[in-house]
C-alpha positions as CSV (number, residue, x, y, z in Angstrom):
1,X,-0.2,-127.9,99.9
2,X,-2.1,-126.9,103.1
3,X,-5.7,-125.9,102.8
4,X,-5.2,-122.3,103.1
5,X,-3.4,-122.3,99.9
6,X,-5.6,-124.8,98.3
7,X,-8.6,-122.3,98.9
8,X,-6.5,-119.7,97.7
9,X,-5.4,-121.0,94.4
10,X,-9.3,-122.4,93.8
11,X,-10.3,-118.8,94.3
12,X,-7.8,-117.8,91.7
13,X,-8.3,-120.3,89.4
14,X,-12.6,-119.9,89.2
15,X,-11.9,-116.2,89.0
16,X,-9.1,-115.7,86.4
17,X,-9.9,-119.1,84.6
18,X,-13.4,-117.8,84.2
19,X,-12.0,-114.4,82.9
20,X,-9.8,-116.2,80.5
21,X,-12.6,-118.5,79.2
22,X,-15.4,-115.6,78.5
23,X,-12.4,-113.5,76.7
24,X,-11.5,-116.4,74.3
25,X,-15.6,-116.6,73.6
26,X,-16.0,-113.2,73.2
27,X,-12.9,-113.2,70.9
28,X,-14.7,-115.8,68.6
29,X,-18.3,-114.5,69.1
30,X,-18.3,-112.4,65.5
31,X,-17.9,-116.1,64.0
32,X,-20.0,-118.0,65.3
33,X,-23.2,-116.0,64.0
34,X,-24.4,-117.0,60.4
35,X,-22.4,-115.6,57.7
36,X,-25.3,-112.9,56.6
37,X,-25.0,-111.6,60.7
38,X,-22.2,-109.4,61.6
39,X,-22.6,-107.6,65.1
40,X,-25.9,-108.6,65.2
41,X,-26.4,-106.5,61.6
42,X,-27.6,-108.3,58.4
43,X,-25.1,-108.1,55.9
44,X,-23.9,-109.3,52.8
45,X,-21.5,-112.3,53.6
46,X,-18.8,-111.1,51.7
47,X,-18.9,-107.8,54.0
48,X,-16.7,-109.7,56.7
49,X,-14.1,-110.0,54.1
50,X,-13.7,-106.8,53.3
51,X,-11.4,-104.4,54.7
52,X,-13.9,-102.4,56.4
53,X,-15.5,-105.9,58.1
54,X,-11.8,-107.1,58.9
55,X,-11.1,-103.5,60.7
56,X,-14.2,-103.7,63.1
57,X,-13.6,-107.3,64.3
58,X,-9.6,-106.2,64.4
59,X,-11.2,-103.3,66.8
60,X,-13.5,-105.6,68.7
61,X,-11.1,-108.1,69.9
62,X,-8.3,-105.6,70.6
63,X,-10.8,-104.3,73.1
64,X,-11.8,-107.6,74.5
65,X,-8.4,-108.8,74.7
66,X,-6.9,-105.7,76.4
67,X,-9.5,-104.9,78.7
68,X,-10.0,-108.7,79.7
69,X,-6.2,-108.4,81.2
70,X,-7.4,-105.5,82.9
71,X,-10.4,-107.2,84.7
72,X,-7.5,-110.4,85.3
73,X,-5.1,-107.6,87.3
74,X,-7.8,-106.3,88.9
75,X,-9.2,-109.6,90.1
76,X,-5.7,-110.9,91.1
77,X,-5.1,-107.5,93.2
78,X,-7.9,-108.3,95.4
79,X,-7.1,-112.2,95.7
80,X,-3.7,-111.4,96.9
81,X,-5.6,-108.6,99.2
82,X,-7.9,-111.3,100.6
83,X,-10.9,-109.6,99.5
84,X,-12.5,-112.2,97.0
85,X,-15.9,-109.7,96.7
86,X,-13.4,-107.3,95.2
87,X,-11.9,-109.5,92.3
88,X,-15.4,-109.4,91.4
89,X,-14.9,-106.1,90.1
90,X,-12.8,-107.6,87.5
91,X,-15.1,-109.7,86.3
92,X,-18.2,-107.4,85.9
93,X,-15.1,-104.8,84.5
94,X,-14.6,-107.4,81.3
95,X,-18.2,-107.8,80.9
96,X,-19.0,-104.2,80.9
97,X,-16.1,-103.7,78.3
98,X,-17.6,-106.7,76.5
99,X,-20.6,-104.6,76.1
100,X,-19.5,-101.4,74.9
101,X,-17.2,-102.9,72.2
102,X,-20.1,-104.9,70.8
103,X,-21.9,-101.9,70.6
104,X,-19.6,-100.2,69.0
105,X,-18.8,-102.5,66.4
106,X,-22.3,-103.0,65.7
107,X,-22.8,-99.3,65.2
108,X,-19.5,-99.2,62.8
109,X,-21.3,-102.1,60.9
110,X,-25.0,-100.8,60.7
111,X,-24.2,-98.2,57.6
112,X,-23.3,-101.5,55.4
113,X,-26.7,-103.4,56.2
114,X,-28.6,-105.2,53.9
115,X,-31.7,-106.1,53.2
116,X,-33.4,-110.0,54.4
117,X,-35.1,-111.5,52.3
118,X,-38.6,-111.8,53.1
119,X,-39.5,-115.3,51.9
120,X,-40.1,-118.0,55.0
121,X,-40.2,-121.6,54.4
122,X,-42.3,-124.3,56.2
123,X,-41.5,-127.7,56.4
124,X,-44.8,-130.4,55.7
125,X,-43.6,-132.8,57.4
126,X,-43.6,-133.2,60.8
127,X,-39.8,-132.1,62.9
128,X,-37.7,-135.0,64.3
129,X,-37.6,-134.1,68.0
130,X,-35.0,-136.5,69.2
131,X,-37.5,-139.4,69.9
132,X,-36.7,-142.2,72.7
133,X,-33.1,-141.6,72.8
134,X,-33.5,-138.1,74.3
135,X,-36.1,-138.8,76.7
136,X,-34.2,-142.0,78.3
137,X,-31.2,-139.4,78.2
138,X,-33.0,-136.8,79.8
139,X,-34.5,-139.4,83.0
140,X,-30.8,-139.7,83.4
141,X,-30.4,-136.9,86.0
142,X,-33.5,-137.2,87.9
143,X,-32.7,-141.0,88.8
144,X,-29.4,-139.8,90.1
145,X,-30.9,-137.6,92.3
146,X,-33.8,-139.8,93.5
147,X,-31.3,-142.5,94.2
148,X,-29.2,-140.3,96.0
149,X,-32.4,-139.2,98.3
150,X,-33.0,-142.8,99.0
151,X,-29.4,-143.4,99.9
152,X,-29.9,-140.7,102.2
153,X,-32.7,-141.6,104.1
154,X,-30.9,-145.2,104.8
155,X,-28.0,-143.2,106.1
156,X,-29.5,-140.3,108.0
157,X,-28.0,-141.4,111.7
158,X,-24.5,-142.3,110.2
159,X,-24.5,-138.3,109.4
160,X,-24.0,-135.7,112.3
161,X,-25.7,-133.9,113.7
162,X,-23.9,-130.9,112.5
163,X,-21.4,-130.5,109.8
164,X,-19.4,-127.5,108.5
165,X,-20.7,-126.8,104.5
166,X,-18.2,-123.5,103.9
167,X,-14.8,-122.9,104.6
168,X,-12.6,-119.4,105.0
169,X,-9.4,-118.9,103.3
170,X,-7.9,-120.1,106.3
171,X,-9.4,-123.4,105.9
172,X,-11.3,-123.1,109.2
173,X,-15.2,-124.0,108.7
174,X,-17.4,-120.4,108.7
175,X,-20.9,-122.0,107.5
176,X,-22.5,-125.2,109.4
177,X,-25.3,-127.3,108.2
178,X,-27.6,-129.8,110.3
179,X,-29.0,-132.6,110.1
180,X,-32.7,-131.4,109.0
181,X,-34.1,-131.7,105.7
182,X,-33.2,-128.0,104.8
183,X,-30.1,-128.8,105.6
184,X,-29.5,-131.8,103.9
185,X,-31.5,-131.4,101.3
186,X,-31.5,-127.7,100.5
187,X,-28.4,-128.5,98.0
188,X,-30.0,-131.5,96.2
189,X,-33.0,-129.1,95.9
190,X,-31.5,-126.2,94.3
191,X,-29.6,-129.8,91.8
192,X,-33.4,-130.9,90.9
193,X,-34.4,-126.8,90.3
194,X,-31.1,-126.6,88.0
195,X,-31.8,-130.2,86.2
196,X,-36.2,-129.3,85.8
197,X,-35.1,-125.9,84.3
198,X,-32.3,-127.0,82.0
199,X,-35.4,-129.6,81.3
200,X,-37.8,-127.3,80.2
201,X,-35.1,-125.2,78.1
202,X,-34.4,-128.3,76.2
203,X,-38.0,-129.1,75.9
204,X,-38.4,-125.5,74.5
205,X,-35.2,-125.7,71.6
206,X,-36.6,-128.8,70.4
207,X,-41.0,-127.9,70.1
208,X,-41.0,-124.0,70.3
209,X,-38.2,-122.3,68.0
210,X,-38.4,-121.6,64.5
211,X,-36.9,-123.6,61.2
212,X,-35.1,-121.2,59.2
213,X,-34.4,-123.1,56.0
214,X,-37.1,-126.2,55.4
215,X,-34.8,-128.5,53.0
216,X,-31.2,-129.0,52.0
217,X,-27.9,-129.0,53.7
218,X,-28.7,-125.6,55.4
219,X,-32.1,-127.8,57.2
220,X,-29.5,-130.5,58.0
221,X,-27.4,-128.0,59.7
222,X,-30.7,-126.1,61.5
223,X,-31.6,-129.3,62.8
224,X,-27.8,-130.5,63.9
225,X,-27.8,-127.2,66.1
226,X,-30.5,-127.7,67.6
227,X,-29.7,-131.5,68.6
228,X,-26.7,-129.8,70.0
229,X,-28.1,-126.6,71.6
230,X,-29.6,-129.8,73.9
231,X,-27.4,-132.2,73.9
232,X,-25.4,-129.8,75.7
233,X,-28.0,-128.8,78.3
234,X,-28.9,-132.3,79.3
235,X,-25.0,-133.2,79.8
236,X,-24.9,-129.8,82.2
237,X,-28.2,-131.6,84.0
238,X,-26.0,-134.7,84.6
239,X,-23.1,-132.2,85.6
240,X,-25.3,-130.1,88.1
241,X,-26.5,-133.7,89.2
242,X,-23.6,-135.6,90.2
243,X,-22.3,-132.4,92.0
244,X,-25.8,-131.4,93.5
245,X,-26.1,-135.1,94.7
246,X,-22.5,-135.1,96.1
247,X,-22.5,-132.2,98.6
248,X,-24.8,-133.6,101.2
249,X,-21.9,-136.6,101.6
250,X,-19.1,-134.3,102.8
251,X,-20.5,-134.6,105.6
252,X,-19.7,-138.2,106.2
253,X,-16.1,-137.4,105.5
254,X,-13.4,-138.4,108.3
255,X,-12.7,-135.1,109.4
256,X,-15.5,-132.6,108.8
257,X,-13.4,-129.9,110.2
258,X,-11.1,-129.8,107.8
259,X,-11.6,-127.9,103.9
260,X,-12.5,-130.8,101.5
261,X,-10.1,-130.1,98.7
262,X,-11.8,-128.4,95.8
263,X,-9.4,-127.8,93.4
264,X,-9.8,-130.7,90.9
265,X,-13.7,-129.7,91.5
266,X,-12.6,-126.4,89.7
267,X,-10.3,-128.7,87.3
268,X,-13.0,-130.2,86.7
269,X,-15.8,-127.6,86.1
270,X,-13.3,-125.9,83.3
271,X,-12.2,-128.5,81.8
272,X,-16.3,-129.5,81.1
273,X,-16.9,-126.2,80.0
274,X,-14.5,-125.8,77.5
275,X,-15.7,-128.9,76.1
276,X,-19.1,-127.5,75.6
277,X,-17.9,-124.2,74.5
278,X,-15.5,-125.9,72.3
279,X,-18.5,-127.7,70.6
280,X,-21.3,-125.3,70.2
281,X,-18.3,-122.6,68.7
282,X,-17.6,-125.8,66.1
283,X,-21.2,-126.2,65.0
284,X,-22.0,-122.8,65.2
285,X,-25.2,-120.4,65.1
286,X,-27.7,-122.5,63.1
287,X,-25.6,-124.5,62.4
288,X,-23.3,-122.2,60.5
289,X,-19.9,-123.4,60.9
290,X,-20.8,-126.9,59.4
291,X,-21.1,-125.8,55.9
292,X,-17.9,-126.5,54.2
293,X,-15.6,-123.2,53.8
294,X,-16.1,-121.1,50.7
295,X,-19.8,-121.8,50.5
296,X,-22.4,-119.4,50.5
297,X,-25.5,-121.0,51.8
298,X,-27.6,-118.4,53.0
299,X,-28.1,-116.6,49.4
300,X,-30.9,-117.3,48.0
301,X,-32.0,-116.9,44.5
302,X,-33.5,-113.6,44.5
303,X,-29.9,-112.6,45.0
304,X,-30.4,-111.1,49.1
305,X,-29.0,-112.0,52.0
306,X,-31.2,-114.7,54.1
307,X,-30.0,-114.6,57.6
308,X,-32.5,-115.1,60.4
309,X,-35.2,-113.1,58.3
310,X,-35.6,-111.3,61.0
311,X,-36.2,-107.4,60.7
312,X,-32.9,-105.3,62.0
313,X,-35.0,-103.0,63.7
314,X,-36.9,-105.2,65.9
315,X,-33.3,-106.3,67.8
316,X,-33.4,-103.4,70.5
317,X,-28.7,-102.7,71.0
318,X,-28.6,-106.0,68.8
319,X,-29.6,-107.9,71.2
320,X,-33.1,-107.7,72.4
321,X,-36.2,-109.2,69.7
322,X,-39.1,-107.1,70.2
323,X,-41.5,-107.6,67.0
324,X,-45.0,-107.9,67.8
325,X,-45.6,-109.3,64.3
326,X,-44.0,-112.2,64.5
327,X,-45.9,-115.2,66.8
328,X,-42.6,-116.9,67.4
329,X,-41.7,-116.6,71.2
330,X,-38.2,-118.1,70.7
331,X,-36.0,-116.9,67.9
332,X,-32.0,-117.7,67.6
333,X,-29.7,-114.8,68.9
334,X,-28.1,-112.9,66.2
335,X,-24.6,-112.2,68.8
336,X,-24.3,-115.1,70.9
337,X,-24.9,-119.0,71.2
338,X,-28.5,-120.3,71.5
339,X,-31.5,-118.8,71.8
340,X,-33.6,-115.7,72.9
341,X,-37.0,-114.6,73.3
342,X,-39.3,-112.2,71.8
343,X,-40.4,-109.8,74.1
344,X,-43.2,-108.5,72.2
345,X,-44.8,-111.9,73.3
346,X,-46.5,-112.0,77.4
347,X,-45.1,-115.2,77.2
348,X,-42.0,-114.0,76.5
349,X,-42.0,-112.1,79.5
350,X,-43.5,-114.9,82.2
351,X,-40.9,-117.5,81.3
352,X,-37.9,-114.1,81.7
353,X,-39.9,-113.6,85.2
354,X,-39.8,-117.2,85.9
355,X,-36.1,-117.0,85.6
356,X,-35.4,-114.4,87.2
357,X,-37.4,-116.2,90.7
358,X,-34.9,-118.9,90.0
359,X,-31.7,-117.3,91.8
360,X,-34.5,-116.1,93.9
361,X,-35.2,-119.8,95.0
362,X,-31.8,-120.8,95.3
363,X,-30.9,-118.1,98.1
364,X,-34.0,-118.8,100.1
365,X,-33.0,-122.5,100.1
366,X,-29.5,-121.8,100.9
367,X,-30.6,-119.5,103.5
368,X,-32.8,-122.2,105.5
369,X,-29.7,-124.9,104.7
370,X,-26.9,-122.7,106.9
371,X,-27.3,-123.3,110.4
372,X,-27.7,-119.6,112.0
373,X,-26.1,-121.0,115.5
């Protein structure tokens, strides 16, 4: 295989493999929320059951399913076509159609709500935050990078003096790099951004969100999905890492000209995250999916449903937690995996700006990396 067809079937593979991923998570979205959330809607748990509950997620995934092939046919028109920025059309198609059929189940499900119960628990002890073991695990990706920087510096006259960094679907080099700091280490930069942010996230999950249930099986559980929730950030820190840390030595390969192979980089890259999809589905929202079938956990004495206890109207399309009562600036997403924030809170809204500088910082780096001669 020549690297004009390697390219090519990379391209292919990020873009339909991607499509084909997000359709299978959307499909199993609906059950991966706790029992008492449908669509983002508390219910009863038994409503999912029911004919009614069974129709709207039949209607959901129909639409996901069908209008996912659409976004894969239009995304493989425009790869055969060349035109890569097109396929993207099919991508932002399936997540548009993602969008509108949540909604619409959700507003099918909203006349069957229930009420939460209003009880909260607190815990008087204080929350196992993952001690040592985390921490050593989380220096893990910062002493790959800072080795790699070292390594560098002993090696910076064995690198060229420029060095092609992006290729065309012809395989010929279109985007050159020299030997400067920004641009070899404008990449390993935008690796330590990605590693300090997943850092902070993790920090957040583990301090800053709220216990649901303070004792039994269901705290177990809470606490499981939150070791998970980071577990699976810090292995994307060692992921973002090793592939940060190994762009700057492409250019000490034999023959610079040439397109480095990057399909098993794709390989790769999908077969990691359908691990981690594959385990935070298992476990769950709150750690939902780890109560043993046929259970009903999240009933609690008083006979109502228990969910997130958060009120239905202060989750703006399902989505969005605006309550200005509650003090909690990270609450768990009712449709989703993880966690959100509550934008009734300024520091809600700092961290969402900090964010959304992030890309911001990425472009500028890139932009000072690429040689412009």
């Amino acid at each position: 295989m020549n690297s004009h067809d390697s390219i090519l079937l990379a391209v292919t593979l990020a873009l339909e493999g991607s499509i084909l991923l997000s359709a299978i998570l959307f499909h199993v979205l609906p059950r991966i929320s706790r029992r008492d959330i449908f669509f983002a809607v508390t219910v009863n748990p038994e409503f999912r059951g029911t004919a009614e509950g069974r129709g709207i997620l039949r209607r959901f995934r129909i639409a996901v399913w069908s209008q996912s092939a659409v976004g894969a046919g239009i995304a493989g028109l425009a790869i055969a076509a060349r035109t890569p920025l097109v396929a993207l059309v099919g991508v932002g198609w399936q997540v548009v159609a993602f969008i509108w059929a949540f909604l619409r189940a959700r507003r099918q499900t909203l006349p069957h709500a229930g009420v939460p119960d209003s009880h909260r628990e607190a815990a008087l002890v204080p929350r196992r935050t993952g001690g040592i073991g985390f921490a050593l695990l989380q220096l893990g990706p910062f002493a790959i990078l800072a080795a790699s920087a070292i390594y560098i510096q002993l090696i910076w006259y064995r690198i060229p003096e420029r060095f092609p960094i992006h290729w065309g679907f012809d395989g010929r080099p279109n985007g050159w790099a020299t030997r400067s700091f920004a641009g070899i280490y404008g990449l390993w930069l935008i690796g330590l951004l990605v590693c300090a942010f997943l850092e902070i996230l993790a920090f957040a999950i583990l301090h800053w969100t709220r216990q649901i249930r303070s004792t039994g099986s269901d705290a177990q559980n809470e606490a499981h999905f939150r070791r998970v929730q980071v577990g699976c950030m810090i292995a994307m820190e060692y992921f973002f890492a090793l592939i940060f840390n190994g762009i700057p030595f492409t250019a000490l390969r034999g023959n610079i000209n040439q397109a480095p192979s990057i399909l098993p980089f794709m390989l790769g890259t999908f077969g990691f995250m359908a691990v981690l999809i594959g385990i935070l589905i298992h476990t769950g929202q709150g750690g939902a999916n780890l109560t043993a079938a046929g259970t009903s956990p999240d009933i609690t004495g008083s006979g109502k449903v228990t969910g997130d206890r958060t009120p239905d109207q202060c989750w703006r399309a399902g989505c969005f937690y605006v309550n200005p009562d509650d003090p909690a600036i990270i609450v768990e997403k009712r449709f989703g995996i993880g966690y959100t924030f509550n934008f009734a809170r300024p520091a809600a809204w700092l961290v969402t700006f900090l964010i959304l500088c992030f890309p911001v910082a990425i472009l500028v780096i890139v932009f000072h990396s690429v040689a412009r001669h």
